[in-house]
N, C-alpha and C positions, 0 to 999 in steps of 0.2 A: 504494500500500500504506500502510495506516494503522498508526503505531507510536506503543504507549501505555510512559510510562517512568515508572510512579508514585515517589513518594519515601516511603510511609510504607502501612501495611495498610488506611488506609482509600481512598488511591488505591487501591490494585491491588483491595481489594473492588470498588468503581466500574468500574475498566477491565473487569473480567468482564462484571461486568454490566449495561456499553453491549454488547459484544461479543453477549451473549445477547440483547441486547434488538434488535439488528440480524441475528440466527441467523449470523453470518459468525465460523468459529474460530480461533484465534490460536497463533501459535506463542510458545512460554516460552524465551525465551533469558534468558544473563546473560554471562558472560565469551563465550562462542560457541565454546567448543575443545570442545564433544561434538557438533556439528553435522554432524560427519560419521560418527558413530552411527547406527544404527537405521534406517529408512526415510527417507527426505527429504521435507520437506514445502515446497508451497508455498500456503501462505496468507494472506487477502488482510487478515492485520489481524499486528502484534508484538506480543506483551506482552515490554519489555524490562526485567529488572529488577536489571540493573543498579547502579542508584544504590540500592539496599535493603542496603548494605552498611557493614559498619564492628565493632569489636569492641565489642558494647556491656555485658558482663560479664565478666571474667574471674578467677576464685579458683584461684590455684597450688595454695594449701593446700588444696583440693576437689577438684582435680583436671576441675574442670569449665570450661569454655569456651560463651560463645554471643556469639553473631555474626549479621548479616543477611547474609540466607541468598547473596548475591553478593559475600560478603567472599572477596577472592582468596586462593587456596591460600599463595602467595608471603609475605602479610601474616599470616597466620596462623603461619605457621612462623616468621619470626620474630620474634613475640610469644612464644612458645612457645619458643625458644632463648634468650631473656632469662634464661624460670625456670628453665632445664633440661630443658624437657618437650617432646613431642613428642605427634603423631598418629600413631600405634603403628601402624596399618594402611595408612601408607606410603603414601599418593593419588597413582598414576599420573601424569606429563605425556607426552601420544601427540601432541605436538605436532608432534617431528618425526618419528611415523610417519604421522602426518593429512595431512604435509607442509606447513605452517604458516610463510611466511614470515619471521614473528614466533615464539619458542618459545610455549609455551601456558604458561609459568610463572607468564607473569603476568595470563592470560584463566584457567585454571582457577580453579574458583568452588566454596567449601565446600558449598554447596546443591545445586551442580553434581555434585560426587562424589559425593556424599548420592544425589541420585536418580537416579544409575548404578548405585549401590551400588557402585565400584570401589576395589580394593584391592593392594596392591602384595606382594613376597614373603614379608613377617611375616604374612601372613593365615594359615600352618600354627599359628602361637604367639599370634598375640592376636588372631584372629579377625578376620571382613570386615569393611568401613565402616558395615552396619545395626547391628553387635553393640557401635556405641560412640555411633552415634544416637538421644540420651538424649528429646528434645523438637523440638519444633517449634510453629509458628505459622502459617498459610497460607489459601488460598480455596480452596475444590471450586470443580470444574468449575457448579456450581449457583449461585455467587455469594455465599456464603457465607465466611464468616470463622470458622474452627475452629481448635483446638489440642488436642494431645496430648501424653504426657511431659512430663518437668519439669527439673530441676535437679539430682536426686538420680540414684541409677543402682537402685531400689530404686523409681520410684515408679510403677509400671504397676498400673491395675486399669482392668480392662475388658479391650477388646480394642486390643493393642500397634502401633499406627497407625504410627509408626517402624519399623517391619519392611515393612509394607503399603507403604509412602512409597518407601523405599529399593528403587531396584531399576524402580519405577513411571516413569522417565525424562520426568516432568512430565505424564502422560496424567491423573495423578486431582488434582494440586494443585499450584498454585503458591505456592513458600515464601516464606516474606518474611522468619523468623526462626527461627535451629536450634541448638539446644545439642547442645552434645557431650563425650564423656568423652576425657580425655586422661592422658599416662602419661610418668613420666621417661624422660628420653634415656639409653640406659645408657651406663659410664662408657668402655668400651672397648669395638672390636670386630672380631675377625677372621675370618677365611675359609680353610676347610680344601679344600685342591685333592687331588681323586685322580683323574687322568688313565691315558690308552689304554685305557679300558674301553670295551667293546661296548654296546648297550642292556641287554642282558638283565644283565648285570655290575652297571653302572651302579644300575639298578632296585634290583636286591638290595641294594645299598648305602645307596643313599635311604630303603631301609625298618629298613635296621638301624641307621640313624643316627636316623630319627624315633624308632626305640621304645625308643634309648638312656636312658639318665638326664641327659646332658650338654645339654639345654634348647635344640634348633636354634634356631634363628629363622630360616633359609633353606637351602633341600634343592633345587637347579637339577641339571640333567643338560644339557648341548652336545654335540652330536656333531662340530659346527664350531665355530671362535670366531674365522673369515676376517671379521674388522667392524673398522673402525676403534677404536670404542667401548672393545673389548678387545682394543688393540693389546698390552695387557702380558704377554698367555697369549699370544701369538706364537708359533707351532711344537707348540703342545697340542691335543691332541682329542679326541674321548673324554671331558671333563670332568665329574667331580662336584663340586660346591662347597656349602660347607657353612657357614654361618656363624652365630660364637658370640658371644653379648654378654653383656655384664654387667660387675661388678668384674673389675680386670684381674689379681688374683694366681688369680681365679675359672675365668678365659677361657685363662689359662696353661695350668692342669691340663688341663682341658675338651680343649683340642686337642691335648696330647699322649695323650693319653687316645683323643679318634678316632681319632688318627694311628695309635698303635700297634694299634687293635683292627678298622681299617679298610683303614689303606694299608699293611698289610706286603708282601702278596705283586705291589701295585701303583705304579706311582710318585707318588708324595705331594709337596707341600710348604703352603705356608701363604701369605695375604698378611699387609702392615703393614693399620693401620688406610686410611692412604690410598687404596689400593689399592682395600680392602675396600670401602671406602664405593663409590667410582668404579665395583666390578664391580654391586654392589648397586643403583646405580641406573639401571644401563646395563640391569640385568633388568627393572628396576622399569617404564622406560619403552620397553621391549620392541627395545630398541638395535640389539640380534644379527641382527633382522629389518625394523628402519625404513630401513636402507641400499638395499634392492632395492625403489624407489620404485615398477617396470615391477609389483609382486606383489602379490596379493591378501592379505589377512593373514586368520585365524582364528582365533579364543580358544575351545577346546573343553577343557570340565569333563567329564574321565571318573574313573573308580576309579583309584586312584594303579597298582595295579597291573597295568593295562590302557596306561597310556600309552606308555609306550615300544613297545608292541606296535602300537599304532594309529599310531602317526607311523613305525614302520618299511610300513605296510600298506597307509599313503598315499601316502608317497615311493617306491614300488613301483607305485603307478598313474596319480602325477601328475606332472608337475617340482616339487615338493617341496622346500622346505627347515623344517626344526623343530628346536625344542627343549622341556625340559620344566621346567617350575616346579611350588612347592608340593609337592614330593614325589612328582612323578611324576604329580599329580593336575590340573595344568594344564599341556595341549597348546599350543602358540603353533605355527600353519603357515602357511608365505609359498609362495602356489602361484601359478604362471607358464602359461599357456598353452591350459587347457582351457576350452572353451566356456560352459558356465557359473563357472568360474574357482573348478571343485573340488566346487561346493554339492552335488551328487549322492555324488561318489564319496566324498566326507569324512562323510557322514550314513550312509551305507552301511555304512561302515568303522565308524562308531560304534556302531550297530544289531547287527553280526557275522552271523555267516554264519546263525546260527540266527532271527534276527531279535529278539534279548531283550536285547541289549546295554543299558544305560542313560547317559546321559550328555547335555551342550548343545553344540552350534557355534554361534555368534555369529559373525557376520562383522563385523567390526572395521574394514576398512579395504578398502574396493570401490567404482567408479565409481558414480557416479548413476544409468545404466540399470541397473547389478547390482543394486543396493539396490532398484530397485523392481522389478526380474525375480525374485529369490530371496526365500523366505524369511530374512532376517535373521538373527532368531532360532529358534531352535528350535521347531517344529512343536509346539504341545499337543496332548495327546489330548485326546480329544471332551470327558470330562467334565472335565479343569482347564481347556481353553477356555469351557466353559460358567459353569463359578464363576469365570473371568476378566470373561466378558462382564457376569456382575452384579453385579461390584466395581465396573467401569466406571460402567454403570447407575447404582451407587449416591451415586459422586463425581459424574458429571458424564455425566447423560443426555443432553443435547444435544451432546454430541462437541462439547466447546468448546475443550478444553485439548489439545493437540496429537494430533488426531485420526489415527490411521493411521502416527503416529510408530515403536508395535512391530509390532501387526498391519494388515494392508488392512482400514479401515472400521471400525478398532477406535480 
């Protein structure tokens, strides 16, 4: 297997196109902790780009950041904790749900979450990882050396390539350089607990907390919290959790304010900031459910008020276990035992009995045969398959750039 590891954009132009000029397609790593995403591939050439990393601009006062595009998540953040600032949309580490001898803290790669488009549970309040994906720099599948976005958050004309990018898990280009917007770390933060509630309880809560005035930034529902992760809710279940940030005389009101308008007739309490942080990113990298190594996992986007109903109508046909992020709007299910380890009756459940349901199952975390027996990702219909196929087409008609990685052949 031949692996190319350019240092600069006009290696990684070249390494394409020897790649092309030998019709043999590469796969695009860089840290390697999304490798157990998507379909598996085995192909007989790397592009590893790795070494295209390092911060090479950064303005606090802009609120702007760029970096080569394998600058690790790890280094970022604490560049970012110097000013005060943060990456508001919270970038996932599923290292130890990938089960990753090594955490992925320090293999996840800014380019990397860029083109999962993954985002962690502030995506209800400031939006997923494309909606802060200001630029970039990179090759089509064609050989080519393109750029899109810029610097500003203001500066799109044409058509917004950063949206197209994100989300594209290296099928239309490989990055070598990506700006990004960034946002202060607020100054405190805590977390409103209202436990022993049922789903349907639960749900109603999550919606009367998002359409408050008290500014969520995290709306989760557990039916369990048996995880190490969240040894501190020991003896809780039923859980809502709610978490508020900002100035801290801000974040005082804010939760007595829930509290009184949410938990009266339920049992309530609150955490400290430490807590807070520790439950926050035990959600962040899907904790609740990385323990059950033997399970399948699944990230299903449906209408926030549909979730709790779907993960009750799963765990009713499968061995089951979930919980729900984003308001209800993000399904997280660790399923044990069935034959195709859920993909049918989870897609089924999503679709509803009338067959008009809307929503995506991703499968997150499935062996090697699974990923190449199921669908992954969610099935297109005919015509977004077809304006899939000629995006594809249009970055990179020779299936160079990790061909078959979301769809078979795509």
């Amino acid at each position: 297997m031949s692996r190319f590891a350019p240092t600069d954009l006009a290696e990684l132009r070249d390494a394409v196109a020897e790649a092309l000029a030998a019709e043999e397609p590469l796969e695009v790593i860089a840290g390697g902790s999304k490798r157990g995403l998507g379909r598996p591939l085995q192909l007989p050439r790397t592009l590893d780009l790795s070494r295209l990393a390092g911060i090479r601009d950064y303005q606090p006062s802009e609120l702007v950041l760029t970096a080569g595009a394998a600058t690790p998540i790890e280094e970022i953040d604490a560049a970012l904790a110097e000013a005060g600032q943060m990456l508001a949309f919270e970038p996932p580490d599923w290292g130890a749900l990938h089960g990753l001898l090594v955490s992925a803290a320090g293999q996840r790669t800014l380019g990397g979450i860029l083109a999962c488009n993954l985002s962690g549970p502030r995506r209800i309040k400031a939006g997923a990882a494309r909606d802060h994906f200001l630029g970039f720099r990179g090759v089509s599948g064609r050989g080519e050396i393109f750029k899109a976005g810029g610097k500003v958050v203001k500066n799109v004309t044409g058509y917004d390539l950063c949206k197209l990018i994100a989300g594209s898990y290296g099928t239309l280009a490989a990055l070598e350089e990506v700006t990004i917007k960034v946002l202060p770390l607020p100054e405190t933060s805590r977390t409103v607990l209202l436990y022993e509630l049922d789903p349907g309880a639960a749900v109603g809560r999550l919606s009367r907390a998002l359409a408050s005035p008290h500014e969520v930034s995290g709306a989760v529902y557990l039916p369990e919290t048996s995880t190490t992760a969240l040894d501190f809710l020991s003896g809780m279940r039923g859980v809502v959790a709610l978490r508020l940030e900002g100035p801290d005389p801000s974040v005082a009101f804010r939760r007595e304010k829930l509290l009184a308008e949410l938990g009266s007739d339920c049992d309530s309490t609150s955490l400290n900031e430490e807590y807070s942080a520790a439950f926050w990113r035990a959600i962040r990298d899907v904790a609740p459910l990385g323990e059950s190594a033997d399970r399948t996992v699944w990230r299903v986007s449906v209408a926030p008020s549909r979730g709790a109903e779907l993960g009750q109508a799963i765990s009713r046909d499968l061995d089951a276990t979930w919980y729900l992020d984003w308001g209800g709007g993000l399904l997280w299910v660790a399923v044990a035992g069935a034959d195709d380890c859920g993909a049918a009756a989870i897609r089924a459940a999503l679709r509803g009995t009338d067959g008009r349901g809307t929503g995506h199952a991703t499968l997150v975390r499935g062996s090697l045969a699974l990923r190449l027996a199921v669908p992954v990702f969610e099935p297109q219909p005919p015509a977004l398959a077809t304006l899939t196929a000629r995006i594809k087409e249009s970055f990179d008609p020779r299936r160079i750039l990790n061909p078959g990685r979301m769809i078979e052949g795509g």
